[in-house]
N, C-alpha and C positions, 0 to 999 in steps of 0.2 A: 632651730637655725640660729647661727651667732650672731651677734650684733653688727653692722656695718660701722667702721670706726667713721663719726662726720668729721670733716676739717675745721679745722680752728687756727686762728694769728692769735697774735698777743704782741703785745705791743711795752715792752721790758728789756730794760739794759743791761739787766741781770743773765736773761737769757738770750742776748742777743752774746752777751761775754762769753756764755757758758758753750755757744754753739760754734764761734770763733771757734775755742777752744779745743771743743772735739776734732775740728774741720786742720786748724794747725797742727795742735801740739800731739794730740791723740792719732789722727791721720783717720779718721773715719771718712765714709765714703760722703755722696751728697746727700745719697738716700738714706743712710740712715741717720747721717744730722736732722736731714730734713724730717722725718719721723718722730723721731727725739723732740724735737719745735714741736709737731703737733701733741706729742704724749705730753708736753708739761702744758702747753695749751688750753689741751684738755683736761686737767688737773684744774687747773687753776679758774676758770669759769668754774665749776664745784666749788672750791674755795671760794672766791666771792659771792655766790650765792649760798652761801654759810656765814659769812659776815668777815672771811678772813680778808683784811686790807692790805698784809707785807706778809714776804714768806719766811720775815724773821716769827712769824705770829701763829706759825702752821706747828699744830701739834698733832699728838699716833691718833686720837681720837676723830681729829679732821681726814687723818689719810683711813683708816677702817672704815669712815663711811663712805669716803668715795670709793673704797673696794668693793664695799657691799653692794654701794649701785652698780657697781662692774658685772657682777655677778647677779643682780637682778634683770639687769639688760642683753644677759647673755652671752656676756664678751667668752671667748676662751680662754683658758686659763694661758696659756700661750702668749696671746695678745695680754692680758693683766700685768703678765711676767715682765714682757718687754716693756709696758709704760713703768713699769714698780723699778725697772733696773733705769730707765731714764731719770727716773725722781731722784732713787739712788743716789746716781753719779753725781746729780747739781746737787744735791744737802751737801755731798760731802766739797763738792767748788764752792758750794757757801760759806761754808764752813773755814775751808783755806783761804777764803777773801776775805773773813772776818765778817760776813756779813749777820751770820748766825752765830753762834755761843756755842751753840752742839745741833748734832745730825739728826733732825726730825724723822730718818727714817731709822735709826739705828736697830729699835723695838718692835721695827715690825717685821710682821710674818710674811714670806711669800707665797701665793699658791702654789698649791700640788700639781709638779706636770706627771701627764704619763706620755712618754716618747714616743713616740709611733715610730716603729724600728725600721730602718731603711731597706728598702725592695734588694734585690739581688739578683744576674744570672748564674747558674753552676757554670763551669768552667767550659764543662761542654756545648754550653747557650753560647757560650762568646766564640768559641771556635768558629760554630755556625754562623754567628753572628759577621763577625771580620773578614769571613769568606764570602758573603753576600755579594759584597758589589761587583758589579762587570769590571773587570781590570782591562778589558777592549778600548774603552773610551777614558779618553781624559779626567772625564768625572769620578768615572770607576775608582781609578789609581787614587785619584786626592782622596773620596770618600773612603776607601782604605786604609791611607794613610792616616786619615783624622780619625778614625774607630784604632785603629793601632794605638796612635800617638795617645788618646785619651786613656786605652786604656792601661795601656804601657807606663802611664806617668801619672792618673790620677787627677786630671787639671777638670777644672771648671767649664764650662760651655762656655762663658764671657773669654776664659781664658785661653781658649783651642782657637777660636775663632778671632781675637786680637790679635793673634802670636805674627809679629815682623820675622823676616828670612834672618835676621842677624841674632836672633832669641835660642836658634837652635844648632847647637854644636854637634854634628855629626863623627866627625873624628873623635871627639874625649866623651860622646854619646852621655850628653844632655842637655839640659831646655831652660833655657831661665824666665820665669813667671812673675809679672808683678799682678798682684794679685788685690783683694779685698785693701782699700786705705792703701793703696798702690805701693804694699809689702813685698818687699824682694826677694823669691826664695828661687833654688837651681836644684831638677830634681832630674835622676837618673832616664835615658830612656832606653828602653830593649831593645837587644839586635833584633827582634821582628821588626820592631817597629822603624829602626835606623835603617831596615833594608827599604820599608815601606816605602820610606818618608824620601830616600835616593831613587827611588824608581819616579815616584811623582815628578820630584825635582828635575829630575834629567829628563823624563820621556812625556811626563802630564803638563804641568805648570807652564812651559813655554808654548805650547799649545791655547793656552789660557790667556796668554798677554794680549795687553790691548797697549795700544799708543801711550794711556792713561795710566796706565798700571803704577801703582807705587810700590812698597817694601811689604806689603801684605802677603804672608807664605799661604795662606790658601785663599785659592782664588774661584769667582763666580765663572759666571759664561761669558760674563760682561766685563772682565779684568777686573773685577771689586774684589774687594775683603767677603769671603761668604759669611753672610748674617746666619743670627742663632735661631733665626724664624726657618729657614730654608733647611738647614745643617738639621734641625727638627724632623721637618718634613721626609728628609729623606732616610732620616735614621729609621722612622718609622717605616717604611718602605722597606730599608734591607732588611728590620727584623722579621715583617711581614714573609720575605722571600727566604728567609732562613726557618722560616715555620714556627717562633716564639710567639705562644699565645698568651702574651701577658703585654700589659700598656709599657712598653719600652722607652722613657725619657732619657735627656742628656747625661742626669744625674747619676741614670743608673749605673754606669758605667764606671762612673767614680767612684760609687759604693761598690761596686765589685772590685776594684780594682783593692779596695779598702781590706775587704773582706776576706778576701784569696791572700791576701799578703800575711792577715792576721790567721789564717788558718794553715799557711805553710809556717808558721814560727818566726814571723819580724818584729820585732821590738813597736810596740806601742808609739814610743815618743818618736823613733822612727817615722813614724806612719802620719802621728801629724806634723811631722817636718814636713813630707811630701807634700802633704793633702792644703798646709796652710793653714793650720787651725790654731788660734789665738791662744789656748784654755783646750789644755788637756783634757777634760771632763766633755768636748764636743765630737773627740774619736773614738773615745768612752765607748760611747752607743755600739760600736761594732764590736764590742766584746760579747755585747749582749746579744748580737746577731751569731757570733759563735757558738754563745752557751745556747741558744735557741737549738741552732743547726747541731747541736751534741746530742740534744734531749733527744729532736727527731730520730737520729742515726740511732740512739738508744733503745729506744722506742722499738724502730722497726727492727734491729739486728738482736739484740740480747735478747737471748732464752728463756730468762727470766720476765719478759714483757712483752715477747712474740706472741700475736693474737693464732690461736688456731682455730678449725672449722666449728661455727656457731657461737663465735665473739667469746667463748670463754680462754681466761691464761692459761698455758701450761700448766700442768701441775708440779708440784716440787717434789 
């Protein structure tokens, strides 16, 4: 079992600068500032219980050992990765503050990740899927439209469920997202999903209004913004009714949406313009869900690898 990461303050002007920084100039979110404070936090209790007093005074030797305890405590490699890129970032803001001479982490090593490759449904799952909901009732039509709309455009749960009536341009059919460090990207959406999203509009949503109501395009029962706890809930439901028996999250859909694009021929860089991903190396991953899904098909279709009766191959 991994380590539970404990909380830590610190109490440094250094990284009170360094987390400004991220939060202004960089546009990081709160959560992952706030993350970041705890990763050097925690670093740094190690350090002075090693006798280091300034972090001009930190050398590779002091961070290997605080890796080693990472990895005696069980952390995942994962969780190491994210504190080792926070250290990262502040050597090298020390560095540019002049506060250091050179990058205490330049020399060192990062742990080995192994990616856990993102779930998927086949094409045919989503069918079923998007045809789930009662399009009878009000709810129907929205939860429709929000399974459409995500999967049509690839948006985040935070980001389906934020979306104001003025984000989505039905005429020039697309959606403008701000997204992770509140990044601005406008990503296409499908005439499925543009019919969806006009039937809601016109014959669901005012159904929906309350006195209360503001600019929020999908709405609860209560005139709210539908929350990502609720939109969960019910995703699960339609997949349930659509007879997918696999654990169905928000995400998924966004990895399919990833996935299907990368397996009809869409340009990579393409795909993280959509998706909003900082670093090409993060839509990466669904290449490797491709070559995965290649081996499969190979597997079971080619002659040369088709199992027949009593587990032995073909012969040549």
């Amino acid at each position: 079992m991994s380590a539970t990461p404990p909380r830590y303050t610190i109490s440094d002007p250094l990284v009170d600068d360094f987390l400004l920084y991220l939060e202004t100039e960089r546009g990081l979110s709160n959560n992952t500032v706030e993350a970041y404070g705890n990763d050097l936090a925690h670093v740094w209790e190690y350090l002075k219980a090693k006798g280091v007093m300034e972090w001009a005074g930190v050398e590779r030797k002091h961070l290997e050992g605080w890796m080693s305890e990472l990895a005696k405590l069980d952390y995942e490699p994962a969780t190491v990765a994210r504190k080792l890129s926070a250290l990262r970032m502040f050597a090298k803001f020390l560095v540019r503050e002049r506060v250091c001479v050179k990058d205490f982490c330049e020399l060192l090593d990062s742990p080995k990740l192994h990616r856990k490759l993102p779930g998927t449904l086949s094409a045919e799952e989503v069918e079923r899927l998007l045809d789930a909901p009662d399009e009878d009732s009000p709810q129907g039509l929205r939860d429709r439209a929000m399974l459409e709309l995500m999967y049509s455009s690839g948006l985040r749960v935070s980001e389906l469920c934020g979306l104001p009536l003025q984000a989505v341009d039905l005429d020039e059919g697309f959606v403008r997202i701000f997204g992770k460090g509140s990044k601005e990207r406008v990503v296409p959406v499908g005439s499925k999903a543009v019919t969806a999203l006009e039937r809601y509009l016109d014959v669901a949503r005012p159904k929906l209004v309350k006195p209360r109501t503001g600019s929020d395009l999908f709405l609860s029962q209560w005139g709210r913004a539908l929350s990502r706890k609720t939109f969960w809930v019910n995703l699960r439901r339609h997949a349930a009714t659509a007879g997918i028996n696999k654990p169905v999250k928000p995400h998924l859909l966004r990895h399919s949406f990833a996935t299907h694009l990368l397996e009809n021929g869409a340009d990579l860089r393409a795909i993280q313009e959509m998706l909003g991903h900082a670093d090409i190396s993060t839509t990466q991953i669904y290449t490797a869900v491709k070559t995965d899904s290649l081996a499969s098909q190979h597997a079971q279709f080619h002659p040369r690898r088709k199992q027949v009766s009593g587990g032995d191959e073909t012969a040549d």
